[in-house]
C-alpha positions, 0 to 999 in steps of 0.5 A: 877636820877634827870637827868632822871626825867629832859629828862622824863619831857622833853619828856613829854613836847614835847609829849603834844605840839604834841598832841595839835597841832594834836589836833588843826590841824587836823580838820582844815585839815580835813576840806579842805580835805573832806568838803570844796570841796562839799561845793564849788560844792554846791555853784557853783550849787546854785550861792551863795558864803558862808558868814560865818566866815572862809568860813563856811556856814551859817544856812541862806546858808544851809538852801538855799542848802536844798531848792535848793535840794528839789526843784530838782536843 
């Protein structure tokens, strides 16, 4: 019985580092799959590179893309 409740708690372990890793990992993947590409394209359109950390935009870069896209650009 102890032995029983030691594998159970085992696998209770190792269900909770794959969830967390799931957890973690999925928006990271996420990212580079869907948004990454249109923030690139929309980079390239208006010859600005994002500066924020990682990559990710600033407000000051989307605030030049939502200018750029009223202007007709």
């Amino acid at each position: 019985m102890l032995r029983a409740i030691r594998r159970h708690q085992w696998y209770g372990v190792i269900g909770s580092i794959i969830f967390w890793a799931v957890l973690i990992f999925a928006p990271l993947y996420l990212y580079q799959q869907y948004i990454q590409p249109f923030v690139a394209k929309f980079s390239a359109t208006t010859g600005t590179t994002t500066s924020g950390p990682l990559g990710l935009p600033t407000s000051a870069d989307l605030q030049k893309l939502i200018n750029s896209f009223k202007a007709g650009q």
